[in-house]
Structures are given as C-alpha cells and as structure tokens.
N, C-alpha and C positions, 0 to 999 in steps of 0.2 A: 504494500500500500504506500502510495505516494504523497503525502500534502503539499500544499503549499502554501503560505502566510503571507497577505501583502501588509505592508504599514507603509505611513509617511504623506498620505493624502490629509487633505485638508482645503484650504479655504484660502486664496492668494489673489490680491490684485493684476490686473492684468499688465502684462512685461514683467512679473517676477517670477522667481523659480518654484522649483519643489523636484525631491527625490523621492522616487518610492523604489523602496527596498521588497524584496521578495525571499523568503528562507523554506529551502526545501528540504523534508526532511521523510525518511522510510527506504526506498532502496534508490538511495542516494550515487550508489556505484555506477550504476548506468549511465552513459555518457550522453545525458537530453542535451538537445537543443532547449533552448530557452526562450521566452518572449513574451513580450506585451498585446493586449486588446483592449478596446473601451468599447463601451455602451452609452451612449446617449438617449437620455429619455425620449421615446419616439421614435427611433432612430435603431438601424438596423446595426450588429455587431461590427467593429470595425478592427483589421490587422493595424497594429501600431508598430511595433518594431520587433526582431528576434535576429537570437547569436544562437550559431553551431556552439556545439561543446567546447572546439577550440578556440571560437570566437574566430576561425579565420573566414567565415561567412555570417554577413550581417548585412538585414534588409531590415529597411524602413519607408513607413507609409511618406509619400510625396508632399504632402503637408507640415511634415514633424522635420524634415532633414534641415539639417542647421540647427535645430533647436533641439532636437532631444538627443541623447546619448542611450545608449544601450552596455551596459559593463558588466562581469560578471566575475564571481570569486570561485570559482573549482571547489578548492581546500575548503572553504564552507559553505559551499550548497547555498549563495546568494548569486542575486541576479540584481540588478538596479537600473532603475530608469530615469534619465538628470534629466529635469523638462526645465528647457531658459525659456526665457520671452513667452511666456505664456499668454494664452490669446484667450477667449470668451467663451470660441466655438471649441475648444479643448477640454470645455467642463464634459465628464462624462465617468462613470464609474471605472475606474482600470483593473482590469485580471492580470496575472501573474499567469502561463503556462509552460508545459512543458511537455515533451513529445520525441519521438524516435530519430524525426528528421527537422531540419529547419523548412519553412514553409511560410506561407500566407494566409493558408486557408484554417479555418479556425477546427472544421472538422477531423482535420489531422493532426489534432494535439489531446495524447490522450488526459492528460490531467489540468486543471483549472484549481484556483485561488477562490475565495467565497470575492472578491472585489475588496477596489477603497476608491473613497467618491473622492474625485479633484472636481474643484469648484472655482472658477475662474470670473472675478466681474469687472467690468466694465470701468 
C-alpha cells in the first residue's frame, strides 16, 4: 500500500509563492514517477507537472512553465512543487501522484494524495 500526504497549500496573494510538499510513504522502493494535478471547482482534472524517478524527464503543463518547479528527494520519499508568481486562475485543489511511468494523463497514475487547496486572489 502506497500513500501519499500533501501539505503547504494555503491562501496567497497573487504574484506570491507557495510550496507544496508531498511525503510518500508504504512501498517506497519502487522507483514512481512523480507528479502534480489540480482541480478547479467546475472544472475538469488538470496535469500540472511530473518527474521520472531520476528526474531526468520532466513535463509540465504550458501555463505553469517559468513559474512552477517540480523537485524531488529519492532518500525521503518527497516530491515538491515551488509555485512563483502565482496567478488567480491557479486557485484549485492540488494532488500529489505517483505511478509506474511519467505521463500526462491522470489515469495512469496508480496512487493519488487526499489534495490541499491553493487559493490564489486577486
């Protein structure tokens, strides 16, 4: 069994930061790919960023690039997400995933995060 924990959302004016961390923990040995999604109330699931295990492949949604980071720690089973310049349309709840392969699509990632709301105003 796998989990995964997200923290670090909250509530930030718009063009400030926020990091949200993710801690995976169960059979930690396997070498996931890792990645971000958000949900927008309304609004259908959306791929945000994700790294290979080695991190030597990393894609990110076309909106995010310049502004969000994707990093991840091996040796303890974290993954992070550095969001700059935060925009309005960014408010949306973010999952933590992880999965066999790096990808896009959300149905290929077998494990998910409960979420954490980032809330971005105007």
């Amino acid at each position: 069994q796998v989990r995964l924990i997200e923290s670090g959302g909250g509530l930030v004016q718009a063009g400030g930061s926020l990091r949200l961390s993710c801690e995976i923990s169960g059979r930690t040995f396997t070498p996931y790919s890792k990645g971000w999604f958000r949900q927008a109330p309304g609004k259908e699931r959306e791929f945000v960023a994700a790294s290979s295990w080695s991190g030597t492949a990393i894609y990110y949604l076309d909106s995010v690039k310049g502004r969000f980071t994707i990093s991840r720690d091996n040796a303890k089973n974290m993954v992070y997400l550095q969001m700059n310049n935060l925009k309005p349309e960014d408010t949306a709840v973010y999952y933590c995933v992880a999965g066999r392969r790096i990808c896009r699509r959300g149905d290929d990632y077998d494990y998910w995060g409960q979420g954490t709301q980032v809330t971005v105003s105007s």
